[in-house]
C-alpha positions in Angstrom: 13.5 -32.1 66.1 16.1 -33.5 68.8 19.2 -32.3 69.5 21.7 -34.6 68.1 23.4 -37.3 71.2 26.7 -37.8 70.3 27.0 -40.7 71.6 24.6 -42.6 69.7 25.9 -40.9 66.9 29.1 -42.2 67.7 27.3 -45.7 66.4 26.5 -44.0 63.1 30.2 -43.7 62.4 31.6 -46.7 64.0 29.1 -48.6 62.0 30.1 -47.3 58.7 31.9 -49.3 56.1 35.7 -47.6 56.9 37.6 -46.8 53.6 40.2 -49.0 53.3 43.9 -47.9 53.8 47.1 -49.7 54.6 48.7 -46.7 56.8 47.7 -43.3 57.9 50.5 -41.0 56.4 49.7 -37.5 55.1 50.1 -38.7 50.9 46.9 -39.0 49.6 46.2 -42.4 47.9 44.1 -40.6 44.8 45.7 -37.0 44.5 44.3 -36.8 40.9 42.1 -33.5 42.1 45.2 -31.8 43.9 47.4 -32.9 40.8 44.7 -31.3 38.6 45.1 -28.0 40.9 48.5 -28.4 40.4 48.7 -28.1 36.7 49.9 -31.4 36.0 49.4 -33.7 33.5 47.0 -36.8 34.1 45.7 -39.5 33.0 42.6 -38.9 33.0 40.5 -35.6 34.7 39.1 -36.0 38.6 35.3 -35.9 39.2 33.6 -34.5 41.7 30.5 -32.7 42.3 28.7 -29.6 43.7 25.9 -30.4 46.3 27.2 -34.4 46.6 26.9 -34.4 50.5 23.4 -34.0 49.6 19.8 -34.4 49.0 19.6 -37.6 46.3 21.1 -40.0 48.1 18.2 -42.1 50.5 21.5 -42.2 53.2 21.7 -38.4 53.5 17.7 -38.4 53.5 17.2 -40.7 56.8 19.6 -38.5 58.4 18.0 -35.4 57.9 14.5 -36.9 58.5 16.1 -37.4 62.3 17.9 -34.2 62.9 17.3 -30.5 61.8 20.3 -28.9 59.2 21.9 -26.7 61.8 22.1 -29.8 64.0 23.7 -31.9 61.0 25.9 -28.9 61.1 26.9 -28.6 64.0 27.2 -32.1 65.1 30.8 -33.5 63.9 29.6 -36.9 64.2 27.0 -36.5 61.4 28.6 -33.5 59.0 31.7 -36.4 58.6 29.2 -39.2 58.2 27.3 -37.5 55.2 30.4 -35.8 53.7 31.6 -39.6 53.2 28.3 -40.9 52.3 29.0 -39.6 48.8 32.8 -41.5 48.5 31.4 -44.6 49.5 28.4 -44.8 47.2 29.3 -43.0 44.1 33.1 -42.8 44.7 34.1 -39.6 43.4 37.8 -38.1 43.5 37.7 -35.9 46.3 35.4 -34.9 49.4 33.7 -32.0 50.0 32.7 -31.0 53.4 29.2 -30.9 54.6 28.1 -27.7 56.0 26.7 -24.5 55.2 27.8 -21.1 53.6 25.3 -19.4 56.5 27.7 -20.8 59.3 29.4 -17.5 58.6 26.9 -15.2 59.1 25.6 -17.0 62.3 29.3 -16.6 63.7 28.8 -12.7 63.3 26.0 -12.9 65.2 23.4 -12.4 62.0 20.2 -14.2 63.2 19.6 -16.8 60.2 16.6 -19.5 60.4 16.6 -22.4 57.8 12.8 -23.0 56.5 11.5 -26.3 54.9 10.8 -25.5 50.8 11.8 -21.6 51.9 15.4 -21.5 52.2 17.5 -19.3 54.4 15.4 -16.8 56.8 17.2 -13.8 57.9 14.3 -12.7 60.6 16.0 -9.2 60.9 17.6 -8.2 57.7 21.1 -5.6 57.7 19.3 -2.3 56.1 21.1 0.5 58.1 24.8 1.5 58.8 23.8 1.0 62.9 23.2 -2.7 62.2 26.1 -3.3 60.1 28.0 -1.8 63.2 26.9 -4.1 65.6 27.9 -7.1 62.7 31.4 -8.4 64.6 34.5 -10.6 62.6 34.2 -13.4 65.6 37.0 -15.5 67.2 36.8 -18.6 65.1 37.5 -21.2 67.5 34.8 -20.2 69.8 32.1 -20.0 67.4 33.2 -22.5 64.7 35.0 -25.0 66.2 32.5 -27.8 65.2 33.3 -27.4 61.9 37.2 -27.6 62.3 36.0 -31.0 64.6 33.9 -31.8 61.7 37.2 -31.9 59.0 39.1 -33.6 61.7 37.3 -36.4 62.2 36.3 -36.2 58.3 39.5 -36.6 57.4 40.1 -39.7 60.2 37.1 -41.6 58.3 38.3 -40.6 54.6 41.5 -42.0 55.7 43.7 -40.4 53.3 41.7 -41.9 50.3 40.6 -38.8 48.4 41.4 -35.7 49.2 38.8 -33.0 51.6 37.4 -29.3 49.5 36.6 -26.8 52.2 34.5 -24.0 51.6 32.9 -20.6 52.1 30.7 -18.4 50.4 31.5 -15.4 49.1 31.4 -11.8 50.4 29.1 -10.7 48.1 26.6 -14.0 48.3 26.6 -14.2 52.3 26.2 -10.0 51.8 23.3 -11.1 49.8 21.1 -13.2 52.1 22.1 -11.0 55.2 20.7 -7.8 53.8 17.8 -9.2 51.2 16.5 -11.4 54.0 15.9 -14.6 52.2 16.6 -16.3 48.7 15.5 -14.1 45.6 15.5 -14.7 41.9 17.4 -10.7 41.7 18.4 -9.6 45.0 17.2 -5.8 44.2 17.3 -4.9 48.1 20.9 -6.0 48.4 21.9 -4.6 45.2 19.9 -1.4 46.3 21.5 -0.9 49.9 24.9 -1.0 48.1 23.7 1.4 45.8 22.2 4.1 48.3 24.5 3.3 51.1 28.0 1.9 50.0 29.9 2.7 52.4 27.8 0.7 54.7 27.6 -1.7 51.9 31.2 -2.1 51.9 31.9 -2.0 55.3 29.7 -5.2 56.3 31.3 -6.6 52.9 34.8 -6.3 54.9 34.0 -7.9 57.8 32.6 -10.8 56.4 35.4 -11.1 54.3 37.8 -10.8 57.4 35.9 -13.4 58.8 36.0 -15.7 55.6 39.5 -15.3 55.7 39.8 -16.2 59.4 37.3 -19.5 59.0 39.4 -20.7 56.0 43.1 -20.3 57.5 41.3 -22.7 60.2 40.4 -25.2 58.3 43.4 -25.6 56.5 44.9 -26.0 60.0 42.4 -28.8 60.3 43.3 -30.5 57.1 41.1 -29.4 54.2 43.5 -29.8 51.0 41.7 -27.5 49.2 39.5 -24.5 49.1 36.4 -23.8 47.4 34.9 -20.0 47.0 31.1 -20.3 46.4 29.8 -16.9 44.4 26.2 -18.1 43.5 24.5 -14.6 43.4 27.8 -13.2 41.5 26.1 -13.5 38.0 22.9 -10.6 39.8 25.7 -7.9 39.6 27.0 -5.7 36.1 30.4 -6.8 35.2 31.5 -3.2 36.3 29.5 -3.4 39.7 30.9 -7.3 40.2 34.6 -6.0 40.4 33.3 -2.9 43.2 30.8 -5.9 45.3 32.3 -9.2 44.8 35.4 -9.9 42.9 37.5 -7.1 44.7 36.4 -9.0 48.5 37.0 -12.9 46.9 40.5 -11.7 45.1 41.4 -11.1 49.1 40.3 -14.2 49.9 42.3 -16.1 47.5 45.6 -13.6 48.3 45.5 -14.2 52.1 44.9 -18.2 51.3 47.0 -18.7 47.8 50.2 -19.4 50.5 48.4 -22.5 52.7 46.3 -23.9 49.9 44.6 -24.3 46.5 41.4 -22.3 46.0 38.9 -22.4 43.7 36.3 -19.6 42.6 33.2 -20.6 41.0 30.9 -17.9 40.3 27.3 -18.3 39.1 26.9 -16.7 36.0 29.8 -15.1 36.1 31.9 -15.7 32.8 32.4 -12.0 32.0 34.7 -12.0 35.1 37.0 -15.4 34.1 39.8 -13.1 32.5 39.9 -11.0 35.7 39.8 -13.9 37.9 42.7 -16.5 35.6 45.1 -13.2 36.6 44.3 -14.2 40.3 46.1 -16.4 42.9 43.2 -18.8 42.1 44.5 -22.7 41.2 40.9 -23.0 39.6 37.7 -21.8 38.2 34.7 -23.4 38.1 32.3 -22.6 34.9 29.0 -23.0 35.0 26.4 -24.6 31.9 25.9 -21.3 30.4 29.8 -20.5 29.4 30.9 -23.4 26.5 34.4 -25.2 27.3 35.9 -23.2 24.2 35.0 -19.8 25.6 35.9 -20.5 29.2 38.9 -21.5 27.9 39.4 -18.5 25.5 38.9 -16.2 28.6 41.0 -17.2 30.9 44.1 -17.5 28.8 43.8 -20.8 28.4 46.6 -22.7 31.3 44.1 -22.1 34.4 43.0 -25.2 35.5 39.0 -25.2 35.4 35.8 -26.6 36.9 32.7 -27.5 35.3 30.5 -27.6 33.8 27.4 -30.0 33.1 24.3 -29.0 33.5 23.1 -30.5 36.8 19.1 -31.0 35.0 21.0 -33.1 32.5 21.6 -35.9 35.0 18.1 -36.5 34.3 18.8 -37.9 30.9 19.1 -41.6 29.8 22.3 -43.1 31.2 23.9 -43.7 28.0 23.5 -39.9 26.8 25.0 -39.0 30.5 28.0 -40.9 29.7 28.7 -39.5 26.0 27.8 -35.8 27.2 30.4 -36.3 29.9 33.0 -37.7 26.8 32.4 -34.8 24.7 32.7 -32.4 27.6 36.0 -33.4 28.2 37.0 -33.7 24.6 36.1 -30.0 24.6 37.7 -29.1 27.9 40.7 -31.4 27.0 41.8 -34.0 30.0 44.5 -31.7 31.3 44.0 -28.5 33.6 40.4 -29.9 34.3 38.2 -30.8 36.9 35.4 -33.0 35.8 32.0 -31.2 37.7 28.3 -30.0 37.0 27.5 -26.2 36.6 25.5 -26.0 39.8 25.0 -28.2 42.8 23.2 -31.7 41.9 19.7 -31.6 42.2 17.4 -33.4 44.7 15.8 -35.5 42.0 18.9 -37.3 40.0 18.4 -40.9 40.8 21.7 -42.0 42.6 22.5 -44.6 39.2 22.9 -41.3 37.1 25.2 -39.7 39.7 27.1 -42.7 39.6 27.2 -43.4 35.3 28.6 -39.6 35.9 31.4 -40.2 37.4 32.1 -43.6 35.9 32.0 -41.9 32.5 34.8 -39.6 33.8 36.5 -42.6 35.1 36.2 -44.6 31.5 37.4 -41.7 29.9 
């Protein structure tokens, strides 16, 4: 596929409808997401969802029929074009940035491929202590850059209409793909490695925590208003082995971050951790389909704000059951301390209408 020629891209985004705005000053226009971080009472919950930079929507689609992922990446020009496809067509509450959990690892100097219908490709997986030692926490500027250019000129086209979610993934879920190799349904060779070698294990853990830490500070310089920890292989580990592999590397995250910004931790399959996590720094947890509202609730105390939690294969029901789902949800979630999301990223195959009656259910609330 071409390289991306930012000055025809330059078209793309010139092109595009602008989001209205009277003035550029830094107050958001519609701060109900950072007022729902914030623990306040509104009048209804925000909506947003995982994944809605993404693959249902025909826009995103002709773009990434023209230019590989890394390119959409890595190209300002289009990662701000198709993280404000989503505002302008299904008009959530907030932004998130398109990009990649892997941008990480690539900065470290970890080799990772992207395959059509396979998923990440780490050609030369981490499996020995000697590797892990040649894994480096990189200067950020120099090898992620783009992306801070990316939330800059995001934020220039959002034009203080919603508000921007950065994000990583976590230690553990980058750890995963970087030693496994690829996706897996259990991830026994990365679970194994920190097994039989922890204190390699650990050590490649710390540096790409450093480095999280490092990419996030950035783009909160470059005007994210929010942060969003990504934990999707969290739910592979024991609750016991969670705290020693994951929990203990994003609880530095969100201690080194809590002072710039709001973060929020969603972990896949992770409910037995939400009581250890509400104790945390964190302004939010996301919940995903399998944890009911009453038991995330119970768990974490009840007065952390949380995230969730429909299940994304639900969009695929008839309209009018989307929209009393999304009712009863936040009847059970109650409107305040709640951020109106699905479980999981939004599949490839919702029909953009569903999308939309999802958030306009929230928004009739």
């Amino acid at each position: 596929m071409p390289k991306a020629d930012s000055s025809k891209l330059k078209l793309i985004t010139a092109d595009s409808p602008k989001l209205t705005a009277q003035s550029h000053n830094t107050m958001i226009k519609n701060d109900l997401f950072l007022r729902a971080l914030n623990n306040e009472k509104v009048e209804r919950p925000p909506v947003w969802m995982m994944r809605q930079a993404g693959r249902y929507l025909p826009e995103f689609r002709a773009l990434r029929d023209k230019y590989d992922f890394f390119t959409r990446c890595e190209t300002p020009e289009l990662a701000a074009e198709i993280t404000v496809q989503p505002i302008r067509i299904v008009k959530p509450d907030a932004a998130i940035l398109f990009s990649d959990i892997l941008v990480v690892p690539r900065a470290m100097g970890i080799h990772v491929e992207l395959k059509d219908n396979l998923g990440p490709i780490i050609p030369n997986p981490i499996r020995s202590m000697e590797q892990v030692n040649q894994v480096f926490v990189p200067n950020i500027q120099e090898t992620l850059g783009y992306v801070m250019d990316a939330v800059k000129l995001t934020k220039e086209m959002l034009n203080d209409e919603v508000p921007l979610i950065g994000f990583a993934g976590s230690p553990w879920t980058i750890f995963c793909y970087a030693v496994e190799g690829k996706g897996s349904k259990s991830f026994d060779t990365a679970k194994g490695f920190c097994f039989s070698n922890p204190v390699a294990a650990h050590t490649l853990l710390q540096k790409i925590t450093d480095t999280t830490i490092l990419y996030l500070k950035e783009k909160v310089k470059a005007g994210c208003n929010a942060i969003q920890i990504f934990d999707s292989w969290g739910g592979m580990l024991s609750p016991v082995d969670y705290q020693e592999f994951s929990w203990q590397y994003i609880n530095q995250i969100v201690e080194a971050l809590a002072e710039d910004t709001k973060v929020i931790v969603f972990g896949k399959g992770c409910w037995f951790a939400l009581n250890d996590m509400a104790k945390s720094k964190a302004s939010a947890l996301g919940v995903d389909w399998t944890c009911s509202p009453r038991n995330a609730r119970y768990l974490t105390g009840g007065n952390i704000t949380l995230q969730g939690n429909f299940d994304p294969s639900r969009l695929l029901s008839p309209i009018p059951t989307i929209k009393k789902m999304v009712h009863q949800m936040i009847d059970e979630f109650g409107k305040d301390n709640y951020i109106v999301n699905l479980g999981h990223g939004i599949l490839p195959n919702i029909p953009v209408d569903h999308a939309k009656a999802f958030v306009e259910a929230v928004k009739e609330y």
